[in-house]
N, C-alpha and C positions, 0 to 999 in steps of 0.2 A: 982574544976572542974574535973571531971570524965571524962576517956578516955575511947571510946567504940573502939574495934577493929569488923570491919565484914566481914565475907568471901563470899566471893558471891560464886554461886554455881554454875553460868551460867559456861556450858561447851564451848572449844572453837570449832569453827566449824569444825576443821578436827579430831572433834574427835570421831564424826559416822563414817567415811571411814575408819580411825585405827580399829576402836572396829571392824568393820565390815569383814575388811581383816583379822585379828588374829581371829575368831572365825571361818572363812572358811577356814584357812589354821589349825587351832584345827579340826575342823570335817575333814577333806582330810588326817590329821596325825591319825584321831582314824579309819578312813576306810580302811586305810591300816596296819593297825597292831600297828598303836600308836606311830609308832618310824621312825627314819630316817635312810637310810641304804645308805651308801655310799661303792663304789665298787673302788679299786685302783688297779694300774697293775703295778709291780715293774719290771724294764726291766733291765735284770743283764747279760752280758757276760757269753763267755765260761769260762769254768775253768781254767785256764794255764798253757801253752804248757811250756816242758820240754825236755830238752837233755842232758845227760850226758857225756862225753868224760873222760879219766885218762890218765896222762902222766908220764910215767916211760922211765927209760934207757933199750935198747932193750931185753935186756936180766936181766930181774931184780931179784935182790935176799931178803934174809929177811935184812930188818934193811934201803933198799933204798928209797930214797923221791920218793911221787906219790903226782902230782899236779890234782886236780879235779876240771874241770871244768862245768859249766852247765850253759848253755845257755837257758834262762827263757824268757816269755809272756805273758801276760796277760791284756785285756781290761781293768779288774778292776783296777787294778796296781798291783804289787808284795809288800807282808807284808813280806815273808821271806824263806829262802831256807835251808833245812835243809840236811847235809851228812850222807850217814852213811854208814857201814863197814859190810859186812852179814855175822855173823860169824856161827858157829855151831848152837848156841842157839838162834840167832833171830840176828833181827839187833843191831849194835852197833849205838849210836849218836855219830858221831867225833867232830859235833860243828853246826853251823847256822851264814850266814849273813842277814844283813835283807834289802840289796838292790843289784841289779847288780851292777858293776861284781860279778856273784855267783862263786870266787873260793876259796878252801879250798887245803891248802898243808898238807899233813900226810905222814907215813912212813909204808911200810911193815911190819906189826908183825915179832919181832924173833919166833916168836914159829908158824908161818903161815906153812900150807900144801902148796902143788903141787900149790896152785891156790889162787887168794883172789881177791872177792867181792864187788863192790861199786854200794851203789845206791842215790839215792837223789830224795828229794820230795820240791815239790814250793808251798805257798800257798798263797792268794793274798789277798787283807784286807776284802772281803765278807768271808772270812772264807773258801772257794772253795780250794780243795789240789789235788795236782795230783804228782802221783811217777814214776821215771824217768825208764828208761830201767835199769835191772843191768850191768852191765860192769865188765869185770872179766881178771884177768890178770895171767899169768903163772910167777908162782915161783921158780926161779933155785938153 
């Protein structure tokens, strides 16, 4: 005994309304250029605010601790604060935290002039940096 297998060809009914809908949404895709264009709008905060402050004894000389402080903001969040020391040739990095509280303790150069330099920059996790005022201190 032979087994015949047969496919019937009969379509089912919804399937004019299918063919029907993708072949006017194929021609509405080729009248406007063929392709689908979607538009987004990324809505990102300021960049973040930055203050610096240094804490020495009043009359400070080389060799003595300076506490630096820097009090940060930022909608996006803060990724990380980084110190630095402005010396002749550019800035120094003294170091980086990468949450509040942003502070960092260093010491005055022995070999500092009349004056020494501190700055610090915040940057927040979009990538967004902002540098803080310099802050400058007399050397006795």
């Amino acid at each position: 005994m032979a087994m015949t297998t047969s496919v019937s060809s009969k379509k089912s009914p919804l399937h004019a309304p299918r063919l029907l809908g993708a072949s006017l949404l194929l021609a509405l895709l080729a009248g406007c250029g063929g392709g689908v264009y979607v538009e987004a709008t990324v809505v990102v905060g300021p960049p973040p605010a930055i203050t610096l402050s240094a804490f020495a004894p009043a009359t400070p000389l080389r060799g003595d601790a300076v506490q630096l402080d820097a009090t940060v903001s930022s909608s996006n969040g803060i990724d990380a604060v980084y110190f630095y020391r402005m010396d002749f040739y550019g800035p120094t990095l003294l170091g980086s935290v990468a949450r509040p509280p942003a502070i960092w303790n260093t010491s005055i150069p022995v070999n500092a002039g009349s004056s020494v330099s501190y700055s610090a920059r915040a940057c927040d996790v979009l990538g967004y940096c902002t540098d803080s005022q310099v802050v400058t201190l007399p050397v006795y």
